[in-house]
C-alpha positions as CSV (number, residue, x, y, z in Angstrom):
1,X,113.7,111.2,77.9
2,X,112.9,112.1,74.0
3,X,113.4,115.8,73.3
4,X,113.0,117.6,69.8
5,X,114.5,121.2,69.1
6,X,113.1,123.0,66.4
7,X,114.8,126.3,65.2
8,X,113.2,129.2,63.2
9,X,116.1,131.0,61.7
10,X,113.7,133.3,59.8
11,X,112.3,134.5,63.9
12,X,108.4,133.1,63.2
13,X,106.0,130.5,63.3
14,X,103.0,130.7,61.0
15,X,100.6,128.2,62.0
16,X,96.7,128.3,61.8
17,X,94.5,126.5,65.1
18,X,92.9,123.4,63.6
19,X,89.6,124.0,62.4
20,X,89.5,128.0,62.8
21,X,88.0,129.7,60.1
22,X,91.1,131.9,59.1
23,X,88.6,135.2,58.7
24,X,88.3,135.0,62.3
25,X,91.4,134.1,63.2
26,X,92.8,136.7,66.4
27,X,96.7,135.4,66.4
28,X,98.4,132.2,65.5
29,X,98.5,129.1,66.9
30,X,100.8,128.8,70.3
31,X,102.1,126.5,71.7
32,X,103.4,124.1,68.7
33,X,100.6,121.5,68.0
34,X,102.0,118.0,69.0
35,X,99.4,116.6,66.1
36,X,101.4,119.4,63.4
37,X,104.9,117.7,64.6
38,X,103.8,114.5,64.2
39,X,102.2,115.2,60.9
40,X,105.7,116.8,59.7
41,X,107.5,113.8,60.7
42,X,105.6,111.5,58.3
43,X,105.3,113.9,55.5
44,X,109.8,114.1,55.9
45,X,109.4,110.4,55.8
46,X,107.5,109.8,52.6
47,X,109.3,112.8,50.8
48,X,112.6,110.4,51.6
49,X,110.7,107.4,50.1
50,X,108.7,108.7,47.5
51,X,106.7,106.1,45.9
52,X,106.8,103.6,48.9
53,X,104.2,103.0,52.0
54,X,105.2,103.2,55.4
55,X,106.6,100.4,57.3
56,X,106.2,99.0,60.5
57,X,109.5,100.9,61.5
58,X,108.0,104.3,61.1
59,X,104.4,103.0,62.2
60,X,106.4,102.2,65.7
61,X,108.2,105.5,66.2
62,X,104.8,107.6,65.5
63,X,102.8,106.0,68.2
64,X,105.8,105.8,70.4
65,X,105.5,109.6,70.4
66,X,101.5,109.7,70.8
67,X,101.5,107.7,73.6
68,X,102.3,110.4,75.7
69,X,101.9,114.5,75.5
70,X,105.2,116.5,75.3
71,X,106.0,119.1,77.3
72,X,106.3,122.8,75.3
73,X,109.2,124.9,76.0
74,X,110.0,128.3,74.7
75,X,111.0,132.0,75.9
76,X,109.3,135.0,75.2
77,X,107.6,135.8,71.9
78,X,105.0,138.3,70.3
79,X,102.2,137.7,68.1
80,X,102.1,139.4,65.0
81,X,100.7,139.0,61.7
82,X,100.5,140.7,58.1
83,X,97.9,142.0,55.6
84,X,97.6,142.2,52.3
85,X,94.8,142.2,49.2
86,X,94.2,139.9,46.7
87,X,92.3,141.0,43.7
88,X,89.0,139.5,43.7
89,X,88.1,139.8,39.7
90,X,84.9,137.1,40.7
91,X,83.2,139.7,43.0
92,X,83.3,142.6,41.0
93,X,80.2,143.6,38.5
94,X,79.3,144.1,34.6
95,X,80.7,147.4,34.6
96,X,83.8,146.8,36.5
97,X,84.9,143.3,34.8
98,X,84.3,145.6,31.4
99,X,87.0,148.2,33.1
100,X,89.0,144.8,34.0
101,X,88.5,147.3,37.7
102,X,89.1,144.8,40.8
103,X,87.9,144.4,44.2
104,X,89.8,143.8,46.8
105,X,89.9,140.7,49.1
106,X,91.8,141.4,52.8
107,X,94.0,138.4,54.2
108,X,95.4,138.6,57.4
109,X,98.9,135.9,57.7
110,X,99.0,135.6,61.6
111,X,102.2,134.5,63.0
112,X,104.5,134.2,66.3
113,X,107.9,136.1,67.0
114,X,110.7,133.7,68.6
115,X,114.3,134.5,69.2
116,X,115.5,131.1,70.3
117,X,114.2,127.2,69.7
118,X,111.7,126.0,70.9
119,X,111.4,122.0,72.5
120,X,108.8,118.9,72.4
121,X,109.9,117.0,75.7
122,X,108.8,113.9,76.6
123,X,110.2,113.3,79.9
124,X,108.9,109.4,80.7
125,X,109.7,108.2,76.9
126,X,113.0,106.3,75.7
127,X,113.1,105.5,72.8
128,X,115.1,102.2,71.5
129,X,118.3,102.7,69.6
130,X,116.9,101.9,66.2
131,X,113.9,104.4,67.2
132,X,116.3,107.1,68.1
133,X,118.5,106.4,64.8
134,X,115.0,106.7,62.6
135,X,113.9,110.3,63.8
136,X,117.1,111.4,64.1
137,X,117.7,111.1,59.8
138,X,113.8,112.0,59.3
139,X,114.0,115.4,61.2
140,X,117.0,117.2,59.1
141,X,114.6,116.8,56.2
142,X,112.1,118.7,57.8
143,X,112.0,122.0,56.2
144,X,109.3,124.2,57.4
145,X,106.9,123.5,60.6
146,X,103.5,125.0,60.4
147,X,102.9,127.5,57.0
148,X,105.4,127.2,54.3
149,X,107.2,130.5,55.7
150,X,108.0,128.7,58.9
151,X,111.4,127.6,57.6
152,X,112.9,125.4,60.5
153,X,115.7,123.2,61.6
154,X,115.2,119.8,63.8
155,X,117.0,118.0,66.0
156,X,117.3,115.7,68.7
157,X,118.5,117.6,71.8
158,X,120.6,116.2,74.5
159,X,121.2,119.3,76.5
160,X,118.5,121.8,77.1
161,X,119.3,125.3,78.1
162,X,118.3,127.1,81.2
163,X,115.5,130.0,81.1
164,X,112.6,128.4,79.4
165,X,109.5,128.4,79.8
166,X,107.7,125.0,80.0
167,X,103.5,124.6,78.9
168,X,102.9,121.6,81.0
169,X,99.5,119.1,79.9
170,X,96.7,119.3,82.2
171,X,95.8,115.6,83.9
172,X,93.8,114.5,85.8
173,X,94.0,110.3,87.0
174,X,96.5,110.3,84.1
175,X,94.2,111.5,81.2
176,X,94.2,115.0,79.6
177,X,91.5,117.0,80.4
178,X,89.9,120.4,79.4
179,X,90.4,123.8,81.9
180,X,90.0,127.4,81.4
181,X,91.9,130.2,83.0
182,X,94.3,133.2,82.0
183,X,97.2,130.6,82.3
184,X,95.9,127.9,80.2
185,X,95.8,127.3,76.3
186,X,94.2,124.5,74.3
187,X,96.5,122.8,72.6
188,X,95.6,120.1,69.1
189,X,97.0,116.9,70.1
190,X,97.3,112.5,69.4
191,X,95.3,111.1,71.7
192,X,97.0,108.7,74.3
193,X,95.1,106.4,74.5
194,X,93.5,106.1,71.2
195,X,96.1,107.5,68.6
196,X,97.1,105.1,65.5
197,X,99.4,106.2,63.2
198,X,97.3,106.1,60.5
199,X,95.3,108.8,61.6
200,X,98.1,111.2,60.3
201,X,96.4,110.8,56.9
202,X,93.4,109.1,57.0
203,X,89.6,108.2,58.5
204,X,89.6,105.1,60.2
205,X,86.1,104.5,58.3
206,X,87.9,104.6,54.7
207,X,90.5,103.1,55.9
208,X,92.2,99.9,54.2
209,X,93.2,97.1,56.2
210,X,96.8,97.2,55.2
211,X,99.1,99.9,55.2
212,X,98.6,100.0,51.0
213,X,96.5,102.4,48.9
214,X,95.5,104.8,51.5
215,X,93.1,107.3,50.6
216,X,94.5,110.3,50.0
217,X,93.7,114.1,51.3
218,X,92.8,114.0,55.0
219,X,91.7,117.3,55.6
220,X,89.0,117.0,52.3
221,X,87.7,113.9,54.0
222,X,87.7,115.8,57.3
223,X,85.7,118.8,55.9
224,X,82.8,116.0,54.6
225,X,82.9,113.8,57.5
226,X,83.7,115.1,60.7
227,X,85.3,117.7,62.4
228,X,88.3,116.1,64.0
229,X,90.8,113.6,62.8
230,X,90.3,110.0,64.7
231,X,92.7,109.5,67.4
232,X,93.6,113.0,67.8
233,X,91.9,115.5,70.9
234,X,92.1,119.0,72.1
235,X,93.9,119.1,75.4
236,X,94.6,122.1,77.8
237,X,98.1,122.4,78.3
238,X,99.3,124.7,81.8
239,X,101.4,127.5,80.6
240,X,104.8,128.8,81.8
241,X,104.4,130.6,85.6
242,X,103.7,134.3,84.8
243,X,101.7,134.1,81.4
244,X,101.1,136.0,79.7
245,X,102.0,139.0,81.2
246,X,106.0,137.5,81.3
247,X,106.1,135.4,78.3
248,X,104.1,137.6,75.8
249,X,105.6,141.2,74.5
250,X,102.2,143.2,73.4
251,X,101.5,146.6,72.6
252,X,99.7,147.4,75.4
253,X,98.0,150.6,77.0
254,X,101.0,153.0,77.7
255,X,102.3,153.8,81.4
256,X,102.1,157.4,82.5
257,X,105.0,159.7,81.7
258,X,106.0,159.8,85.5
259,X,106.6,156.3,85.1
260,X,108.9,155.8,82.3
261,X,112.3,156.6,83.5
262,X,111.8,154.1,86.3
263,X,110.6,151.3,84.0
264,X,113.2,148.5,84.0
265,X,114.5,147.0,80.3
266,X,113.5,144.0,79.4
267,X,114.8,143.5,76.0
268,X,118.3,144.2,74.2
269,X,117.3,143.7,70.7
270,X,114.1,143.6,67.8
271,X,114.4,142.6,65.1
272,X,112.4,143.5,62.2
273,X,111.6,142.5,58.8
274,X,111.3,145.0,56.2
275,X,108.5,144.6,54.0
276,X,108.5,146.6,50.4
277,X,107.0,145.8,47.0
278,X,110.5,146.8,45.5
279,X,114.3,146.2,46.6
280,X,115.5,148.6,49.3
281,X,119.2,149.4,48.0
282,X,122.0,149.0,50.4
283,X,123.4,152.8,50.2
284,X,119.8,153.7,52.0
285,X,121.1,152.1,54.8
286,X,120.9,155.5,56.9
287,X,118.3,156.9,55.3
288,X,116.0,153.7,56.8
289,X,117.9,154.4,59.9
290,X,116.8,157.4,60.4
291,X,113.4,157.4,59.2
292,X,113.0,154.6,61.8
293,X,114.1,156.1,64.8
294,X,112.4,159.7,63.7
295,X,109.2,157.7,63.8
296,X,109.7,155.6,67.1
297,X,110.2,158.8,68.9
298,X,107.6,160.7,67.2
299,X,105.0,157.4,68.4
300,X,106.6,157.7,71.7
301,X,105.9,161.3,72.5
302,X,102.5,161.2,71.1
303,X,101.6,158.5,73.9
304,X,103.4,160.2,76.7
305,X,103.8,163.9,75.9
306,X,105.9,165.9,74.5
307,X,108.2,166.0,77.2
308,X,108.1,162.3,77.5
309,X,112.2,161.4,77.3
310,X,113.5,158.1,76.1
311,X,117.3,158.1,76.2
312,X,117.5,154.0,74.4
313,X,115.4,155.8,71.2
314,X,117.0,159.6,71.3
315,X,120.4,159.1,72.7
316,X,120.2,162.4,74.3
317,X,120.6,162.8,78.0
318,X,120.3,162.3,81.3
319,X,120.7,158.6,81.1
320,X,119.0,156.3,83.0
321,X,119.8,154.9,86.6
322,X,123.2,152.6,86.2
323,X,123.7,153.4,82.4
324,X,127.4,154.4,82.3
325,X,129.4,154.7,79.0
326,X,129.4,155.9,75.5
327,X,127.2,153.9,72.9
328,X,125.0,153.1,75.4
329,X,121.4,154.5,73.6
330,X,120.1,152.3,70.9
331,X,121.7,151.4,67.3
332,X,119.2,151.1,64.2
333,X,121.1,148.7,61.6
334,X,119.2,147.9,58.2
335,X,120.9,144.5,56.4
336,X,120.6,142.4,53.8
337,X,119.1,138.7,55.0
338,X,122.0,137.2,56.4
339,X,124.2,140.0,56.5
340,X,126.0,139.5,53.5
341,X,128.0,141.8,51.2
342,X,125.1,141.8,48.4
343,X,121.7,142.4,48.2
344,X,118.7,144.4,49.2
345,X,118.4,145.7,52.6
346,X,115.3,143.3,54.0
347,X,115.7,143.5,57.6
348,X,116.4,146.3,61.0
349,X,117.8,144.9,64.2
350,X,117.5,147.8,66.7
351,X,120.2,147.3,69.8
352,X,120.2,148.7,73.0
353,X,123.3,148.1,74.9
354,X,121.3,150.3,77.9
355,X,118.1,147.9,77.2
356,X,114.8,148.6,76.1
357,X,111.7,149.2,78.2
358,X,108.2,147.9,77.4
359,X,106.7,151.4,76.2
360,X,110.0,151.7,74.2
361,X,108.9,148.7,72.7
362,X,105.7,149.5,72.3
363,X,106.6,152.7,70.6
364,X,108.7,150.8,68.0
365,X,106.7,148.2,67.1
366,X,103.5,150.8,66.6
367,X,106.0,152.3,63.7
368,X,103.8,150.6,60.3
369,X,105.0,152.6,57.2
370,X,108.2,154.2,56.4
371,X,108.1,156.4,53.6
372,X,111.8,156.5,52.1
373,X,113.6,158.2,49.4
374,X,111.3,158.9,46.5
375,X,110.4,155.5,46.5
376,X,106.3,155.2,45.8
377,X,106.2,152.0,48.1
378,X,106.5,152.2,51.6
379,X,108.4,149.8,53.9
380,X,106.5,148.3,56.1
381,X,108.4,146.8,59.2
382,X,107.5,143.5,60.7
383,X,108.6,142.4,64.6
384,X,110.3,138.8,63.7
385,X,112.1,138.7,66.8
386,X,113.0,139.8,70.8
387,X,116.0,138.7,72.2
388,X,118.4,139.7,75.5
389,X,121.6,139.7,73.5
390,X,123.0,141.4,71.1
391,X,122.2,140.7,67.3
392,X,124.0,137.7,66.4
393,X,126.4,139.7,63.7
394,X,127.8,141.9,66.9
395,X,128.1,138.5,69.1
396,X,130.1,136.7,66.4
397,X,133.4,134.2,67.5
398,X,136.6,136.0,67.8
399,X,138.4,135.8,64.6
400,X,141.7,137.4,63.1
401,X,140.5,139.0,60.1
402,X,137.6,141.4,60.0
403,X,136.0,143.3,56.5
404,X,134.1,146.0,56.0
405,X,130.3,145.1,55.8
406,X,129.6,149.1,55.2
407,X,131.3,151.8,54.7
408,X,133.4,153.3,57.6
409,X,133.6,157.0,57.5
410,X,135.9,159.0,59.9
411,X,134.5,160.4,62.8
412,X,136.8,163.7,61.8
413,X,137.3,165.1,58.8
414,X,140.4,164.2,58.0
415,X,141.3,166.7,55.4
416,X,142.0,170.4,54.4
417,X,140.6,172.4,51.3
418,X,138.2,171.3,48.7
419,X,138.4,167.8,47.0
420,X,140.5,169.1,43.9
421,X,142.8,169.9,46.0
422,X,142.6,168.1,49.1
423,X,145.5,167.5,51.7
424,X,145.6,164.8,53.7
425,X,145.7,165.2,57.3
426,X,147.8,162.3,58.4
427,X,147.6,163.0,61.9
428,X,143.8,162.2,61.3
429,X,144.2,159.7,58.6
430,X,141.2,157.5,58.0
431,X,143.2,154.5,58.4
432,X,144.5,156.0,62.1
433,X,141.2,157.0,63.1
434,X,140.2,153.4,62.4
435,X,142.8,152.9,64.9
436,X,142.1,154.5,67.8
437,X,138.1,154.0,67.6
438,X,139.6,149.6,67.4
439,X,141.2,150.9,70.6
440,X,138.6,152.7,72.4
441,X,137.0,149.3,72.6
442,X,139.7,147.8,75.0
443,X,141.4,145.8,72.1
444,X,145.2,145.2,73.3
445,X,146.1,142.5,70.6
446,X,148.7,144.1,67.8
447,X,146.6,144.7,64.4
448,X,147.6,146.4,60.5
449,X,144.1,148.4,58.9
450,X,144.3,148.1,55.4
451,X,141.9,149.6,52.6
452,X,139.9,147.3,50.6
453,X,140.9,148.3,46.4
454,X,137.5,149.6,44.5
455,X,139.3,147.8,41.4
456,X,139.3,144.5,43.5
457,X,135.4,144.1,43.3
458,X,134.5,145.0,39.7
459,X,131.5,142.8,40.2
460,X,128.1,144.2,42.1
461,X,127.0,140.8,43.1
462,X,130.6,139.9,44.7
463,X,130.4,142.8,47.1
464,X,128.4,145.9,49.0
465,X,131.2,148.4,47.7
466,X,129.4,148.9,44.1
467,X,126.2,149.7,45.9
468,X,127.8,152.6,47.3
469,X,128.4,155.7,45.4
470,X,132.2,156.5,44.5
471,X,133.9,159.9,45.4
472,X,134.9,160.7,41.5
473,X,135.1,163.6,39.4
474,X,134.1,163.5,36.0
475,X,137.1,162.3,33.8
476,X,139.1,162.1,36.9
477,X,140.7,160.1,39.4
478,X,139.1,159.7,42.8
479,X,140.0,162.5,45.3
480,X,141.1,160.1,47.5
481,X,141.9,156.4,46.9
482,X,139.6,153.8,47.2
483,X,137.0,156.0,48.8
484,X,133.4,156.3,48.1
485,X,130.3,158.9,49.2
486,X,127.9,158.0,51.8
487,X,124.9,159.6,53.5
488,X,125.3,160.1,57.2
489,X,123.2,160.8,59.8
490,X,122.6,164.5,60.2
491,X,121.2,166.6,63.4
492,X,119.9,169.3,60.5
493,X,117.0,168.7,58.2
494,X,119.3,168.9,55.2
495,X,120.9,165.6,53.8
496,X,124.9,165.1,54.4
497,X,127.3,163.3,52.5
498,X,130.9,162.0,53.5
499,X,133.5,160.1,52.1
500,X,133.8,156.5,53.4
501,X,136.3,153.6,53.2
502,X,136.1,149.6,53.5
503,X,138.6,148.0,55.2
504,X,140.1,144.7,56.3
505,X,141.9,144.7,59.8
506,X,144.2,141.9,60.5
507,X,144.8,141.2,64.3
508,X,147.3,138.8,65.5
509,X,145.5,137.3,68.1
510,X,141.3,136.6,67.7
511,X,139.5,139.3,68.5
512,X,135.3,140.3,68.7
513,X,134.3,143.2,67.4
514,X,131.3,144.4,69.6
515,X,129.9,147.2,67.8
516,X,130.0,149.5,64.6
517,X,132.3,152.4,64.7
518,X,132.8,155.4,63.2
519,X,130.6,158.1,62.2
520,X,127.1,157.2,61.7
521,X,127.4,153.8,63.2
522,X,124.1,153.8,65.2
523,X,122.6,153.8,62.1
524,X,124.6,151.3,60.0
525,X,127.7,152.4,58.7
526,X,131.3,151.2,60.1
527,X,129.8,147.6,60.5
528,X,132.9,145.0,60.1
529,X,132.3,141.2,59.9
530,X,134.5,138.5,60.4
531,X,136.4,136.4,57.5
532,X,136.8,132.8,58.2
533,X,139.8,131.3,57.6
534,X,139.9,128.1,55.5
């Protein structure tokens, strides 16, 4: 058995049907086109011989793998897509081209949500070794799979995980044929019994007899010629048991109020990306927060009612049925892409840890703008991804050493009197506060909290800390040392400030660190990642 695993780490697949105008395009292509795969495989293979023809070697591994149709696995996704408007100077008239006044073209960039890999199979193909030993150094070089943004990672794949979905080719006497039904999907594929490898680039009609000078530009041939590539065939492919109704998270017509608190979860985590025409600073990390969740529940309540209740958005009780625990309703945490110390926020992973129900779902994903700060341009947040488990920053490997990703400000205030003359409380010391929330989570293993210097990152680029105001007076020292000012979530329309700390906690033994603490750490302060050792 042959078996491919392609990884999205960017949570979509842009891909276009073949030979769908993209004005009338309704959602992307799904499941993975076998033809696109095989097509990425050559291109990986001339952009790691640039200048040469193929060989026999290559020839022999491409209709190896369209002699047969792969199975398509996957878990759930969404379909999604974005707009935007190009200016269309062309279409506008004498009077506006003399105001240099543009119309306005719409584009729609359709794409699918994935939280996990997703697998070509080919369950009655064995390769040779030296067959194996090809694909496996072409498919590292294969950098995007579908539309440029569909930045990927291939493999081969020896073990496959359980709790996939498989789309299964429809056959009939051991030929592919065509069906319709709910359950079924076209899919663009080699043909068995008629695929040459050629056919990856060129018409067989223009086609030399040797493997030199081919023509070049298959698709302008295609659009003159014909409408399909030789040796290539739409075939109906049997999707997973349950489609689309299991497999598929829509936004569809709400449930009655009655309903909702005995809806079961079936998603831990979204993740979004956050579109915006300018940067989105780190220290509006709770503003963004906020402003998210303000607008799920306003959507939710304007589908079910006023007295609609949602305890995963709100946090307010009664919790569900079985939802024990603190920390239970749902966390809204903006990052910079890849959760690094620097940057521009540019994603929100909302986490449940009581789950999230379809029309919870539904009422987050129906949230389009968010109008933040006294920024002009709104954020617009995108559903990339759906996933059971926590974000992958919460579900990191236990380690020793953990930093400050954002500030963490004390849960109590940990001092008396006004900043110029503050005393510390050192009963309720920031770095003993630290302390007991490390404990609340059931973490036995001896640790030392230590504050991170402001001196120590003089840099902006190096860390988050510059991005974050710092608690100074004017000619003066800082109230407190090595502190800084932060907005925090507030139950009152007016805008609160506190003073926040970054630390590094040493443990003695590895540890995870499941959650953020601290005040404000549903909505993304207190968030610690790990250090790796070297």
């Amino acid at each position: 058995m042959c078996t491919i695993k392609i990884e999205l780490p960017w949570g979509r697949y842009y891909a276009h049907p073949w030979g769908i105008n993209p004005v009338r395009l309704k959602e992307a292509e799904w499941p993975p086109s076998p033809w696109r795969l095989l097509r990425a495989i050559a291109a990986a293979w001339f952009q790691q011989n640039p200048g040469n023809s193929t060989d026999d070697n290559l020839g022999h591994l491409l209709e190896q793998l369209g002699s047969a149709l792969p199975e398509l696995g996957f878990q759930r996704i969404a379909f999604g897509h974005t707009a935007h408007w190009q200016p269309n100077y062309g279409a506008a008239d004498t009077a506006g081209k003399a105001s240099f006044t543009y119309k306005k073209t719409r584009h729609e960039n359709h794409f699918v949500a994935v939280s996990s890999p997703i697998f070509f199979r080919w369950p009655n193909l064995e390769l040779t070794t030296q067959q194996a030993q090809l694909l496996a150094t072409i498919l590292p070089h294969i950098s995007y799979f579908g539309r440029a943004e569909s930045i990927c990672q291939m493999s081969l794949e020896n073990n496959i995980p359980n709790g996939l979905g498989w789309a299964i080719p429809c056959l009939q006497d051991g030929r592919p044929i065509r069906k319709m039904g709910e359950d079924c999907r076209d899919v663009f594929c080699p043909d068995p019994e008629d695929f040459q490898v050629a056919d990856l680039w060129s018409l067989r009609e223009s086609r030399p007899p040797s493997w030199e000078n081919q023509p070049q530009n298959l698709v302008d041939q295609i659009l003159s010629k014909q409408l399909l590539p030789d040796g290539a065939c739409w075939v109906t492919y049997q999707m997973p048991q349950g489609w689309p109704n299991k497999w598929i998270v829509r936004v569809p017509k709400s449930e009655k109020p009655k309903r909702l608190m005995s809806a079961k979860p079936i998603a831990h985590t979204l993740r979004f990306s956050l579109e915006c025409r300018i940067g989105i600073p780190l220290k509006a990390t709770v503003d963004v927060a906020e402003l998210f969740r303000q607008s799920a529940i306003k959507r939710f309540k304007q589908t079910h009612g006023a007295d609609a209740h949602s305890f995963a958005l709100s946090g307010h009780e009664p919790k569900p049925e079985g939802v024990s625990g603190d920390h239970q309703h749902a966390h809204f945490l903006p990052l910079p892409e890849g959760v690094s110390h620097s940057g521009n926020i540019s994603e929100l992973y909302v986490w449940a840890p009581s789950g999230l129900t379809q029309v919870e779902i539904e009422a987050l994903m129906q949230v389009k703008t968010l109008h933040w700060g006294a920024s002009k341009h709104p954020i617009r947040p995108v559903l990339t991804a759906i996933d059971q488990q926590p974000p992958s920053f919460l579900s990191q490997k236990p380690a020793k050493i953990w930093q400050s990703l954002t500030p963490f400000v004390p849960p109590r205030h940990f001092y008396r009197g006004n900043l110029h003359g503050a005393k510390l409380k050192q009963k309720d010391s920031p770095e003993n506060q630290l302390a007991k929330e490390i404990e609340r989570l059931g973490i036995e293993t001896p640790f030392a909290v230590s504050r991170i210097p402001l001196n120590r990152f003089g840099d902006r680029s190096e860390t988050s800390q510059c991005y974050w105001d710092i608690v100074r007076t004017p000619g003066e020292a800082p109230a407190f040392e090595d502190s800084m000012l932060t907005d925090i979530h507030s139950n009152r329309n007016a805008k609160e400030r506190r003073i926040g700390f970054m630390f590094d906690i040493q443990f003695e033994q590895p540890v995870s660190l499941v959650r953020p603490l601290g005040h404000s750490s549903h909505f993304g302060l207190g968030l610690f990642a790990p250090v790796i050792e070297k």
